[in-house]
C-alpha positions in Angstrom: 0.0 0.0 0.0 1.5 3.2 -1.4 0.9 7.1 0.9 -0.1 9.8 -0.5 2.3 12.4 -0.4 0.2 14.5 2.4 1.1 11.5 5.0 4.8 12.1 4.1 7.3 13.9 6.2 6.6 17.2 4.8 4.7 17.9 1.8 6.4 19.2 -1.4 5.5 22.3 -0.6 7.0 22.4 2.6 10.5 21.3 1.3 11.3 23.9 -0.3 10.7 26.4 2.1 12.9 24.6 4.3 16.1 24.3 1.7 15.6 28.1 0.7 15.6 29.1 4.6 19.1 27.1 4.8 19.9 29.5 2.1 19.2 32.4 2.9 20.7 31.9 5.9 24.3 30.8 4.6 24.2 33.9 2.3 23.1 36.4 5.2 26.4 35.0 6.9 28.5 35.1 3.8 27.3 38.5 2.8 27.7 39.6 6.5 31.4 38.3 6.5 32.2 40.4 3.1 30.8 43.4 4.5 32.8 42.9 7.7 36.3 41.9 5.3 35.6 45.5 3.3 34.6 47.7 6.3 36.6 46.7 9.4 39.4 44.2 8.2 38.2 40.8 9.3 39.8 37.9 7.1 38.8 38.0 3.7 35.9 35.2 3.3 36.4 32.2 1.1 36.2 32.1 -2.3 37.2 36.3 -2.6 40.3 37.9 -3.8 41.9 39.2 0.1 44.0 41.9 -2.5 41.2 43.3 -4.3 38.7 43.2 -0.7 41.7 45.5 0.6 41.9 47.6 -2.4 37.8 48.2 -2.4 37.9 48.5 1.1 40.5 51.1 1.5 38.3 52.5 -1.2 35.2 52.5 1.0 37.3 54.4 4.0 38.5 56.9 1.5 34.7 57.7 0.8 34.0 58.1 4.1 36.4 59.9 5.0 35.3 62.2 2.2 31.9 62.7 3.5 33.1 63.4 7.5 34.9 66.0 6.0 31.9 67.5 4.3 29.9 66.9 7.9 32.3 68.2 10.0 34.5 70.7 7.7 36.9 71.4 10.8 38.4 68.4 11.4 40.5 68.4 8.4 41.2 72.1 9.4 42.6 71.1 12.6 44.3 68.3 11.3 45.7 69.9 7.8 47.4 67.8 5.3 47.3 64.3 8.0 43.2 64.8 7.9 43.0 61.9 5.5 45.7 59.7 6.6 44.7 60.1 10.5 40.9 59.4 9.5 42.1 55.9 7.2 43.8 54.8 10.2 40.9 55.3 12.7 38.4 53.9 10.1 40.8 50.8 9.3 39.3 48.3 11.9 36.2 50.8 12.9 33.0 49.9 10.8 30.7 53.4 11.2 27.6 53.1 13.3 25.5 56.2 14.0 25.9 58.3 10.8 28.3 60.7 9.7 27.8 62.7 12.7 28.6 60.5 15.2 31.4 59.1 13.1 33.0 62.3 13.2 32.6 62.9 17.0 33.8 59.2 17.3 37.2 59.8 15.4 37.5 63.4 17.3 36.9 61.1 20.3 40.0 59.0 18.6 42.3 61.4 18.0 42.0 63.3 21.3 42.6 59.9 23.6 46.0 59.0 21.3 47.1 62.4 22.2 46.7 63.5 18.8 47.1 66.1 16.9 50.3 66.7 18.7 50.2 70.3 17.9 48.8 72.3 21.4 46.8 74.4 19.6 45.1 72.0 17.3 44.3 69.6 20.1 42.8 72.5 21.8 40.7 73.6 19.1 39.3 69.9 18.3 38.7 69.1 22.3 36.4 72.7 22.2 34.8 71.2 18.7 34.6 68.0 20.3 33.2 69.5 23.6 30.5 71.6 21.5 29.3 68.3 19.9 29.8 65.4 21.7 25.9 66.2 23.6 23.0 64.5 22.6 22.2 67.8 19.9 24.1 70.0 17.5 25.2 72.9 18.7 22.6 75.8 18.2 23.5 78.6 15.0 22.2 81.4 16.7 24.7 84.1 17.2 23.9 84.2 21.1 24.8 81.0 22.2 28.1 80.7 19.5 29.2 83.9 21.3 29.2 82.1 24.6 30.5 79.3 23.7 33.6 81.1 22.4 33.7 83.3 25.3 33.7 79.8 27.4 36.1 78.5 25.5 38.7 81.8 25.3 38.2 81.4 29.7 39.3 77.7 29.9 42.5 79.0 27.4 43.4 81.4 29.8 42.7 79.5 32.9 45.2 77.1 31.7 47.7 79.8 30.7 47.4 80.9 34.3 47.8 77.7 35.5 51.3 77.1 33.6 52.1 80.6 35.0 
């Protein structure tokens, strides 16, 4: 006596439902490992050129560097001609998470805690940008409060001048 395929162990239907959810799964993982191999240097998967996942990857950091800069147009005035250099080397092992925004105050956050820039006035200038930013909104445009914060900032410079002595 022969079943009919309804008293089998999954219908024909089902089956494929259950080999497509095996992969989709396997390719969510591989496509999660790419990403993590071109954004924050984890072993190139298998299967992928490691020299060309560098080359698009340093690509990718470039990029984002690029658009920091247009965010947060000061860093690279702080920073000067090592802008681009100091960002790839943050951004290196550092997938971005938050937006531009919060990838800028992130590689301030960077710089400033590997004693960088080493020039005293730069580091004071992106600490006070860094101070400015780093609350949970932008600083306000009005001319009132960007007055303040300047006169604020011109009283901690000459508190530490004083300081020194």
């Amino acid at each position: 006596m022969s079943r009919r395929p309804e008293e089998t162990t999954g219908t024909a239907a089902e089956r494929p439902a259950a080999d497509t959810s095996a992969a989709r799964e396997r390719l969510a993982l591989a496509q999660a490992a790419l990403l993590s191999a071109l954004v924050a240097g984890t072993p190139a998967p298998e299967g992928f050129d490691r020299a060309r996942l560098r080359v698009q990857g340093r690509a990718l950091a470039a990029k984002r560097a690029s658009v920091v800069a247009k965010v947060a147009p000061e860093l690279p005035g702080f920073l000067g001609d090592g802008y681009r250099a100091a960002f790839l080397g943050y951004a290196q092992d550092r997938p971005m998470h938050g937006g531009y925004r919060q990838d800028a105050l992130d590689f301030a956050a960077f710089l400033l805690a590997h004693g960088a820039p080493e020039d005293p006035v730069a580091r004071q200038r992106l600490t006070d940008w860094w101070r400015d930013r780093a609350g949970p909104r932008p600083p306000s445009g009005h001319p009132v409060p960007r007055l303040a914060r300047a006169a604020a900032r011109r009283v901690r410079t000459l508190r530490r001048a004083l300081r020194r002595g």
